[in-house]
C-alpha positions as CSV (number, residue, x, y, z in Angstrom):
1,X,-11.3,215.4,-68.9
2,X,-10.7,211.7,-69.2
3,X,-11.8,210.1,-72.7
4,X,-15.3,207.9,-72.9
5,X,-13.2,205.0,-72.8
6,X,-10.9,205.3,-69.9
7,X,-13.7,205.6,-67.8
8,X,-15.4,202.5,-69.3
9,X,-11.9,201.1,-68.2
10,X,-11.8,202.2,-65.2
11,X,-15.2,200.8,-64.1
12,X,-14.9,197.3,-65.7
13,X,-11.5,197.6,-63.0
14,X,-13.2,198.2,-60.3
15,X,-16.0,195.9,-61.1
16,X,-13.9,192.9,-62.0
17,X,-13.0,191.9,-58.7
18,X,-16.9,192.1,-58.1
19,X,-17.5,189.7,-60.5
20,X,-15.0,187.4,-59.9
21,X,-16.8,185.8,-57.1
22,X,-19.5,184.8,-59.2
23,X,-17.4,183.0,-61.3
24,X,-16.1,180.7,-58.7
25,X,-18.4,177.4,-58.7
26,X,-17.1,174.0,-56.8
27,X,-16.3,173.1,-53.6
28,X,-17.0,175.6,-51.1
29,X,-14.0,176.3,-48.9
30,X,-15.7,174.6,-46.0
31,X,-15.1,171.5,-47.8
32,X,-10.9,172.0,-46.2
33,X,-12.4,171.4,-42.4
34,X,-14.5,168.2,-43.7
35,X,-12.3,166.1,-43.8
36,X,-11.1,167.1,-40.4
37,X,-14.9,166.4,-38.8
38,X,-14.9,163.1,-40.8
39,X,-11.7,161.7,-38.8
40,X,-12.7,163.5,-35.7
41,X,-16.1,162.0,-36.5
42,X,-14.9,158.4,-36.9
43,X,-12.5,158.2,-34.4
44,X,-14.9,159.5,-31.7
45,X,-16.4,155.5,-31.8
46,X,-13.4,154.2,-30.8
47,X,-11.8,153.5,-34.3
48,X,-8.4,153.2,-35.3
49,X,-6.6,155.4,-37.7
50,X,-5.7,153.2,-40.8
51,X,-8.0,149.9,-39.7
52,X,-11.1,148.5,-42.1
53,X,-13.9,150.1,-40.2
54,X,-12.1,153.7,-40.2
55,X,-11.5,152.9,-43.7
56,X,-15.4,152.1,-43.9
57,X,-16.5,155.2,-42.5
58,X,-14.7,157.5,-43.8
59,X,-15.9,156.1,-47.2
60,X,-19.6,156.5,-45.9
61,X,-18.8,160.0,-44.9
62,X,-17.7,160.8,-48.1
63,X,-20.8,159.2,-50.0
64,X,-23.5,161.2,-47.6
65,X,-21.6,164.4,-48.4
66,X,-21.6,164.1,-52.6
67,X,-25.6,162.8,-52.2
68,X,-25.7,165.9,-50.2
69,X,-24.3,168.1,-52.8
70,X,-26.0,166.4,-55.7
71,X,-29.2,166.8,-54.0
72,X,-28.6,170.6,-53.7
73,X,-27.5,170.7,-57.2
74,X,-30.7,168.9,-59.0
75,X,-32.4,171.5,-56.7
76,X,-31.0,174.3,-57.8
77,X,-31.3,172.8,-61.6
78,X,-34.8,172.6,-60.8
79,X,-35.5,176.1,-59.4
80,X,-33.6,177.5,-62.7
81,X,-36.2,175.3,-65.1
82,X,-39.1,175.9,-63.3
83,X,-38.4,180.1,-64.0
84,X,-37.4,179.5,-67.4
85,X,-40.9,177.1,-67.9
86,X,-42.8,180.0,-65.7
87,X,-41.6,183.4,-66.1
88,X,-45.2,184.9,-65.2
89,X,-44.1,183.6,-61.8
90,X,-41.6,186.1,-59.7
């Protein structure tokens, strides 16, 4: 009969890797194929690899995507204070 602590082992084991992917915050692996769409994105109008307006868009790329994620972020922020301030509210 295994001890009350081996099996308290054995289930923190098998529930780590569970819980591992909870842990992970940043970047979301989509964020690898990006920067793919952003050149394919601003060389579809016509614009060279390397020149001032490629430059220029890739740059406005990049600042719609961290509004993008800082918008999600205050939102989430805000759903976690608003349960916090309410908890009478499911």
């Amino acid at each position: 009969m295994p001890s009350k602590t081996s099996t308290q082992f054995l289930a923190l084991l098998l529930a780590a890797p569970l819980l591992a992917g909870c842990l992970e915050r940043g970047q979301p692996t989509v964020a690898n194929t990006l920067s793919e769409d952003d050149d394919t994105f601003c060389r579809a109008n016509n614009v060279a690899a390397g020149s001032s307006e490629y430059i220029a868009c890739r740059k406005d790329r990049d600042v719609q995507r961290n509004n993008a994620t800082a918008r999600a972020d205050r939102r989430q922020r805000d759903i976690g204070e608003y349960m916090v301030n309410h908890p009478e509210h499911p």
